[in-house]
C-alpha positions as CSV (number, residue, x, y, z in Angstrom):
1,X,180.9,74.4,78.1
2,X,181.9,77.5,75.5
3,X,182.9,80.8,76.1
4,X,180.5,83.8,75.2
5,X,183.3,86.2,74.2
6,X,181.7,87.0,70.9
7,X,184.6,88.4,69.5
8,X,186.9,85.5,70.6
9,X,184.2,83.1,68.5
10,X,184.2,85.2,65.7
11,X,187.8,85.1,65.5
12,X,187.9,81.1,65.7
13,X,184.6,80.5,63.3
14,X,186.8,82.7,60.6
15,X,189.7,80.7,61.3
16,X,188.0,77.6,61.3
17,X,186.5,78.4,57.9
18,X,189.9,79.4,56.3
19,X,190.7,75.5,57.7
20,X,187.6,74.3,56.1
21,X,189.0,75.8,52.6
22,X,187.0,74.5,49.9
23,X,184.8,72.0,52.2
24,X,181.1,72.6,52.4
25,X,180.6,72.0,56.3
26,X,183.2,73.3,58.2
27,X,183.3,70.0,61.0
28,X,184.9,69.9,64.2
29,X,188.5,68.7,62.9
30,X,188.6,71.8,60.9
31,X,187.3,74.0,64.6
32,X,190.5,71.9,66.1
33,X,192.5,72.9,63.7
34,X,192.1,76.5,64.1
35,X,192.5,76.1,67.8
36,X,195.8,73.8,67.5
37,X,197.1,76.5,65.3
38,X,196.1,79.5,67.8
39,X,198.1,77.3,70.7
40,X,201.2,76.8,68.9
41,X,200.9,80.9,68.2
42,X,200.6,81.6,71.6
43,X,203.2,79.1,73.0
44,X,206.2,81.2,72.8
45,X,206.7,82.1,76.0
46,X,205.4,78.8,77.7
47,X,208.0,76.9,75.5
48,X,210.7,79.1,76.8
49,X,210.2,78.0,80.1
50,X,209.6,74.6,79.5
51,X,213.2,75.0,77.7
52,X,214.6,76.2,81.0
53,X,213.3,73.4,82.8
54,X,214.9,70.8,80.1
55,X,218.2,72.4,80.3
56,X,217.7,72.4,84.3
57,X,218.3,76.1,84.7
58,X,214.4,76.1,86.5
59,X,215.0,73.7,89.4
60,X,212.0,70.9,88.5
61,X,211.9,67.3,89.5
62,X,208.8,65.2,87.7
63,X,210.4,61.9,88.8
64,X,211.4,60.3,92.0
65,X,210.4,61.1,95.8
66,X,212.0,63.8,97.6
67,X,211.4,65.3,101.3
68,X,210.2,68.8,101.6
69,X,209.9,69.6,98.5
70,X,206.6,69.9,96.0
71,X,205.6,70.9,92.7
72,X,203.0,73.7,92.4
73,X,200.9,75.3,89.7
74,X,201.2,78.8,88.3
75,X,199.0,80.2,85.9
76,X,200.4,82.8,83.7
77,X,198.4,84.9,81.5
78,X,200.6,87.2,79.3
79,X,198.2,89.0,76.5
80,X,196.4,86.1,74.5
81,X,199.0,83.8,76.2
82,X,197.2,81.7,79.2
83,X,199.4,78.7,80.2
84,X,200.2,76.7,83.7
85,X,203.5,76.0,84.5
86,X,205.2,73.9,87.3
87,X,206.7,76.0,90.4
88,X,209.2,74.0,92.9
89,X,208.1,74.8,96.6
90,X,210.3,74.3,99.7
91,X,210.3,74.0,103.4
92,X,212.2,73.5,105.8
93,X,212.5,72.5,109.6
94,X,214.0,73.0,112.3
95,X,213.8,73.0,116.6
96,X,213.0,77.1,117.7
97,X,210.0,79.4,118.4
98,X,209.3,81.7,115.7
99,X,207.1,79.2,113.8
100,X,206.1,79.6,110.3
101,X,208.3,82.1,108.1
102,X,207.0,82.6,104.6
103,X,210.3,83.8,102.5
104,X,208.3,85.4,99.8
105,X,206.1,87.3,102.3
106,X,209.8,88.7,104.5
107,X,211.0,90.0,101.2
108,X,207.7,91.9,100.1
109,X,207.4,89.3,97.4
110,X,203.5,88.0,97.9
111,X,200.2,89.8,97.7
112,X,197.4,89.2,100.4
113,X,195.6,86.3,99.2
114,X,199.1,84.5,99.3
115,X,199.4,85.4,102.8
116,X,196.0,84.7,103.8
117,X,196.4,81.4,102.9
118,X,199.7,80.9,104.9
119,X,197.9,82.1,107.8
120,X,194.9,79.9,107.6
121,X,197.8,77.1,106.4
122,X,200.0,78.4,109.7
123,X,196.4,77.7,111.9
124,X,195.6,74.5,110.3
125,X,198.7,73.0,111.3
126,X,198.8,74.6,115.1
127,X,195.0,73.3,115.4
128,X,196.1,69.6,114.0
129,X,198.7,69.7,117.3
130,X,197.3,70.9,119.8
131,X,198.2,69.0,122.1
132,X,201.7,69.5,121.9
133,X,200.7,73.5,121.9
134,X,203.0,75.8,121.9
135,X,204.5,74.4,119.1
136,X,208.3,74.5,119.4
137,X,208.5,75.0,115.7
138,X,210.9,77.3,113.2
139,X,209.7,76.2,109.2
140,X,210.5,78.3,106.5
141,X,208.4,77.8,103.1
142,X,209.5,79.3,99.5
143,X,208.6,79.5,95.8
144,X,212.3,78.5,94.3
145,X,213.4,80.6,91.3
146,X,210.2,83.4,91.8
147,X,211.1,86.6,91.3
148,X,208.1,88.2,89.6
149,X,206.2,87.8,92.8
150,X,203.5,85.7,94.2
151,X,200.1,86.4,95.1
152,X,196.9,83.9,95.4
153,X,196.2,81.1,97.8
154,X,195.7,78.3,94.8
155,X,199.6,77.1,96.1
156,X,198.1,76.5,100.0
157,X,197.8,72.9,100.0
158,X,201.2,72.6,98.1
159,X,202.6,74.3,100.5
160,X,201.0,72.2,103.5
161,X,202.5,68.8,101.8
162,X,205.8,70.1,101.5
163,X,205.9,71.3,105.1
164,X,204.1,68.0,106.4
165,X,206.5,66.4,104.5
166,X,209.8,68.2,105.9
167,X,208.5,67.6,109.5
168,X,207.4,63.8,108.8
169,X,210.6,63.5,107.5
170,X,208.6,61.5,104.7
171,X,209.6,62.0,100.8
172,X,206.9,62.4,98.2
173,X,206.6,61.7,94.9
174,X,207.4,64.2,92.6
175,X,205.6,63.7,89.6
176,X,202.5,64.5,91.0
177,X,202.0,68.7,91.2
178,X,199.7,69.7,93.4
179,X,197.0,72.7,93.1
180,X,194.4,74.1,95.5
181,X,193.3,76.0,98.1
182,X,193.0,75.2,101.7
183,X,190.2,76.5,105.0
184,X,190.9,75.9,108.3
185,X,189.3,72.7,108.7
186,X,191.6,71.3,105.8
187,X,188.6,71.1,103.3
188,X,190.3,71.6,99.7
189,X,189.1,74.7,97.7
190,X,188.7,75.3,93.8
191,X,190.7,77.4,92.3
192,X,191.1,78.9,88.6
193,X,193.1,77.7,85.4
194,X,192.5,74.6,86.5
195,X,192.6,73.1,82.6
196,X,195.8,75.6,82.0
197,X,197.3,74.2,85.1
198,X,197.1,70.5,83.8
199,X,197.2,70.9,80.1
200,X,200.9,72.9,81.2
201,X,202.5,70.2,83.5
202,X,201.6,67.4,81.5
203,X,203.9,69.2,78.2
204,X,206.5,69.6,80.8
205,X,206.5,65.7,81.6
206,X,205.8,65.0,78.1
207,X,209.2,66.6,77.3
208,X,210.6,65.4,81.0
209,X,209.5,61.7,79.6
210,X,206.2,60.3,80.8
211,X,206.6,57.2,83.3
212,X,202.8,56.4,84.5
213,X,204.1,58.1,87.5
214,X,202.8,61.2,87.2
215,X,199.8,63.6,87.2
216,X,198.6,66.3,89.3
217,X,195.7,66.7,92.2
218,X,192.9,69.4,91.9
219,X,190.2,69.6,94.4
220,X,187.3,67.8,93.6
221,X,184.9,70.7,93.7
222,X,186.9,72.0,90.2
223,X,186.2,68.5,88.3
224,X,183.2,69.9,86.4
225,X,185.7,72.8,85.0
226,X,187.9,70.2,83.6
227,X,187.9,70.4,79.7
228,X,191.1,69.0,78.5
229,X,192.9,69.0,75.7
230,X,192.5,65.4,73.9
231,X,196.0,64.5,74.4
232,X,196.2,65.0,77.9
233,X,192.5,62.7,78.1
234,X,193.8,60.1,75.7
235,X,197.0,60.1,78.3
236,X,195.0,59.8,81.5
237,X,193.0,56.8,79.8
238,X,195.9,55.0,78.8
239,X,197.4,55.6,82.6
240,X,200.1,57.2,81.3
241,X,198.9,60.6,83.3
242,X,197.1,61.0,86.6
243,X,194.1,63.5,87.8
244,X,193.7,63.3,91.8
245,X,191.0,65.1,93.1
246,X,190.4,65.5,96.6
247,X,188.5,67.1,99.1
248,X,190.9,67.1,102.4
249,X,194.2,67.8,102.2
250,X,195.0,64.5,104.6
251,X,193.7,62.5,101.7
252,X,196.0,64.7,99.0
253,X,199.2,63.4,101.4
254,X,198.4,60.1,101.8
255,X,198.6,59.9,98.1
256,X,201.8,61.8,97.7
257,X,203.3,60.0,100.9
258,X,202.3,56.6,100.5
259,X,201.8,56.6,103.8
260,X,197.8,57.1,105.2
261,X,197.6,59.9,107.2
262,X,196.3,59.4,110.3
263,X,194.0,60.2,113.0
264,X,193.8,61.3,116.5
265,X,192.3,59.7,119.4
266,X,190.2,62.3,122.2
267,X,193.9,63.2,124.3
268,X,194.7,64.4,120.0
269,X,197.8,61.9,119.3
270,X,198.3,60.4,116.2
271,X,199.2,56.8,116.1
272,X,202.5,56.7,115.2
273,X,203.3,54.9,111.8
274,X,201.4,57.3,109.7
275,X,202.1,61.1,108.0
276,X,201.0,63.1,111.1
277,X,202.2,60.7,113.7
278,X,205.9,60.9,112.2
279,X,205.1,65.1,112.2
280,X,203.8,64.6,115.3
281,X,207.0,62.6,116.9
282,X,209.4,65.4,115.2
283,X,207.8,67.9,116.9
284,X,208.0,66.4,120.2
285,X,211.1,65.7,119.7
286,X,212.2,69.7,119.0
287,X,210.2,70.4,122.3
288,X,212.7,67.9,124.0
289,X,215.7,69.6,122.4
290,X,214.8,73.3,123.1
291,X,213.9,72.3,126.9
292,X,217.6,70.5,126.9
293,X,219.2,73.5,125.5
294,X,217.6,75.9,127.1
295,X,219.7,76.1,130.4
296,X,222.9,76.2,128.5
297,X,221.7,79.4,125.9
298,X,223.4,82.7,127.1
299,X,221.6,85.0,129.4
300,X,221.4,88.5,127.6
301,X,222.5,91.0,130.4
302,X,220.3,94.0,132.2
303,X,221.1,97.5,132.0
């Protein structure tokens, strides 16, 4: 694949010749070499974050397993600068009836394809428990340390495993960041920057300290995007760095979970020693508590 920006060519055949100096051929070491150097140029504002993240001022784990929480993708474009960079995403649980709270959306904070893709997140979930509708379910979900705003729907499936992991009660492993979309049905959708998106978390666990642990899923249906840079493939082929790509989101927490995901039988209940069934029993469980409760909460009086 190449770009047909002509004036973005132009600007890399001059700067590969001035690499080529005396040489009669300018070769493809010399065309690296001009785009190395642009890179470096341009990574200014990508390193300062990255820096942020090393001194732990930006709140990002790429080793261990935590519950809850997940590492998304951002794509930042800031004039020539185009970079990924790792976002920590939250949620929380707990027994009530107000359901799914975005934080970002309460605070005017997201644009609409963000919350489009809460709501078709928010329906996904309600549809996989059915049977246990009306969900007695209050979750909360937020982008930590975003103040800039947030707005497409690439974060959705992110989102999902941190939320299936808070109600499963099941930690995931952190070194693997997670981008995509999400329908209804749980089919994973492409999304953009995919090579940014990559190419950025991997520098972050290259400065973090690479363990063979990590990596980061895409949806399958953005493999034939993927053009890397060559340290990042010489990485994945030494299984130092990982590239999941999926095509249901019960497949992308299985991976993260360690745990397979499960399935439901025609009354829709999960068997219980997998992702879904644990979600499942929570649930249940927070029924059982509200219905317990419920005759002790205080009666608001009539006027």
């Amino acid at each position: 694949r190449s770009s047909t920006n002509f004036a973005v060519l132009e600007q890399l055949m001059l700067e590969s010749v001035a690499f080529a100096q005396a040489a009669n051929v300018v070769d493809v070491q010399h065309v690296n070499a001009a785009i190395e150097a642009k890179a470096q140029r341009n990574q200014y504002f990508e390193s300062q974050i990255r820096d942020s993240i090393i001194d732990n001022e930006l709140l990002i784990q790429v080793h261990g397993e935590m519950v809850g929480q997940v590492n998304g993708l951002t794509h930042i474009e800031l004039g020539d600068a185009s970079f990924g960079s790792p976002i920590r995403i939250t949620a929380r649980c707990y027994p009530g009836k107000t359901g799914l709270i975005n934080i970002d959306r309460e605070v005017n904070m997201s644009g609409p394809n963000h919350d489009k893709g809460i709501f078709i997140l928010q329906n996904w979930l309600s549809a996989s428990f059915w049977h246990l509708a009306p969900l007695s379910l209050n979750a909360s979900l937020v982008f930590e340390q975003e103040y800039n705003g947030v707005e497409g729907d690439s974060a959705s499936c992110a989102e999902l495993f941190a939320l299936l992991s808070a109600l499963a009660g099941l930690p995931i492993k952190q070194g693997i960041a997670v981008t995509g979309a999400l329908n209804q049905f749980g089919e994973v959708m492409p999304i953009g920057g995919v090579n940014e998106k990559i190419e950025g978390y991997f520098r972050v666990c290259l400065a973090l300290g690479l363990n063979g642990q990590q990596g980061v899923i895409i949806p399958k249906r953005n493999q034939r995007h993927l053009l890397l840079d060559m340290q990042v493939i010489q990485a994945v082929k030494e299984g130092k760095f990982h590239i999941i790509a999926i095509d249901h989101v019960l497949e992308g927490i299985t991976y993260l979970a360690g745990v397979i995901a499960g399935t439901q039988n025609a009354l829709g209940v999960y068997e219980s020693n997998t992702v879904m069934g644990h979600a499942q029993a929570t649930l249940a469980s927070y029924r059982q508590t509200l219905e317990r409760n419920q005759p002790h909460l205080p009666q608001m009086g009539t006027v």
